[in-house]
C-alpha positions in Angstrom: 142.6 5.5 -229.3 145.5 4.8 -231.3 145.4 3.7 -235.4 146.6 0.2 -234.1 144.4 -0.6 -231.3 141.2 0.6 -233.5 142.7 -1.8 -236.3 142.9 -4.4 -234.0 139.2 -3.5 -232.8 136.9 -6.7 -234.1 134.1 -4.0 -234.8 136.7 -2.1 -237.2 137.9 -5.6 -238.9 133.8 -5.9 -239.6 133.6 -2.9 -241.5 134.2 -2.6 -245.3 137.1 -1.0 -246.8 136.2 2.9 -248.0 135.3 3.1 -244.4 138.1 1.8 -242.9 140.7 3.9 -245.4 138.1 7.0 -244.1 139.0 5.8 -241.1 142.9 5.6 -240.9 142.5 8.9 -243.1 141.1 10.8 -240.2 143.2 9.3 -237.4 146.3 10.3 -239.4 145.0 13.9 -240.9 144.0 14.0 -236.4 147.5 13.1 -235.6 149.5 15.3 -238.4 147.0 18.6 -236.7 147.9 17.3 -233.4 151.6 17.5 -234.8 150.6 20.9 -235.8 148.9 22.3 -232.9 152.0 20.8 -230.6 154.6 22.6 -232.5 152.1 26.4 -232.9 151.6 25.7 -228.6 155.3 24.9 -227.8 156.2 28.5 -230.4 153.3 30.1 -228.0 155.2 29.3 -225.0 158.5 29.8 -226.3 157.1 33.6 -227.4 155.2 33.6 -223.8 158.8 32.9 -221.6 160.5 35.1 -224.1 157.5 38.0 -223.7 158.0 37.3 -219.4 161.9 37.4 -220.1 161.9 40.4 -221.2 158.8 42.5 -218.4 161.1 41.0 -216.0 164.0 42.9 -217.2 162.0 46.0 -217.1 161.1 45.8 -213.9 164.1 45.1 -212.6 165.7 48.2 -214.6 162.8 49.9 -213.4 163.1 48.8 -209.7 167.1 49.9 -209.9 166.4 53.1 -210.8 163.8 53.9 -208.2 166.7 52.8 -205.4 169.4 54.6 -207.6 166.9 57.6 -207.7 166.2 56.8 -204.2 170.2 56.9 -203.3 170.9 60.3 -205.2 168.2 62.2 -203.0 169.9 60.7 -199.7 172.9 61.7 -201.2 171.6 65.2 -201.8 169.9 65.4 -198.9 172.5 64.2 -196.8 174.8 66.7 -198.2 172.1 70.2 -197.7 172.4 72.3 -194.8 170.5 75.1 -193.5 172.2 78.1 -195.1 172.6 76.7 -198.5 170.0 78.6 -200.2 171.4 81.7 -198.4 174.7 80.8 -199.7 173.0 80.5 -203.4 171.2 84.0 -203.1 174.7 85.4 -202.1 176.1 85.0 -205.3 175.4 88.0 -207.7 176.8 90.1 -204.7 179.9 88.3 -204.8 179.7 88.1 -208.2 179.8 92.0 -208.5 183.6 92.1 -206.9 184.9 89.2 -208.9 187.1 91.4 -210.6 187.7 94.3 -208.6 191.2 92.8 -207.5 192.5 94.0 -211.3 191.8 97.3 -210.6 194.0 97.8 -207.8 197.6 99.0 -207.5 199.5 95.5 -208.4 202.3 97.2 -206.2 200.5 98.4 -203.1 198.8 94.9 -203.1 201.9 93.1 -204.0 200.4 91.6 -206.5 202.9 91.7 -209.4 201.2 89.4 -211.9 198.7 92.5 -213.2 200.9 95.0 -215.1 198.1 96.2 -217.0 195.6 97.5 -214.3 196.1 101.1 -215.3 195.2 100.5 -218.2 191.9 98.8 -217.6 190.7 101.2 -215.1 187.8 103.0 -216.9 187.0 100.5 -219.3 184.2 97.8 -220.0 185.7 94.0 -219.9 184.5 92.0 -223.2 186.8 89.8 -223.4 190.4 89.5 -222.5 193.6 88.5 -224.8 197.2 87.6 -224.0 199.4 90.4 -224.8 203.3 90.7 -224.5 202.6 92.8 -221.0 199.8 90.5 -219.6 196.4 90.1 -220.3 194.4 93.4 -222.0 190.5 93.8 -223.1 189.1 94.4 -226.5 
């Protein structure tokens, strides 16, 4: 019931006056906590969409990188073949002649761009450092 139709009541009318101001006092005070609660449930809801908003997002981020994860291993496995890890073991073995080639005669291999194999024949390769001639080793 509203403060107007209780007003309007002929039982209210019949009572005295404290209790009717008691009364109006608790039907506003009832409405201004009704105000209250209102405004603290729409903030609830507001925080509630807000708190969705945002587990909605990670699960979507979460989804796309299960099918981005899920693309790269296709990829990958897509792309391996059968002698790949025989390939990978093979390596150090080429790795071993990598730089055999400066050793060798620069004219009997017609490779004029290594002046200084003579030079390096015999010794340990640190590092290597421009030099008027070509390249030499510390």
């Amino acid at each position: 019931m509203t403060s107007i139709s209780i007003q309007q009541d002929a039982r209210f009318t019949s009572l005295n006056n404290d209790v009717k101001r008691i009364i109006t006092g608790l039907i506003v005070r009832n409405k201004a906590r009704q105000a209250d609660v209102d405004s603290h449930f729409n903030a609830l809801s507001l925080s509630v969409e807000e708190e969705h908003a945002k587990t909605r997002e990670a699960l979507e981020d979460q989804a796309e990188n299960r099918y981005q994860r899920k693309a790269e291993l296709q990829i990958l496995e897509s792309l391996s073949f059968e002698a790949m890890k025989h390939r990978y073991e093979a390596i150090p073995e080429a790795h071993k002649l990598t730089f055999e080639w400066i050793f060798r005669d620069p004219d009997s291999e017609a490779k004029p761009w290594c002046q200084d194999a003579r030079y390096l024949e015999g010794r340990s390769i640190h590092r290597a450092k421009p030099s008027p001639n070509g390249w030499l080793a510390d």
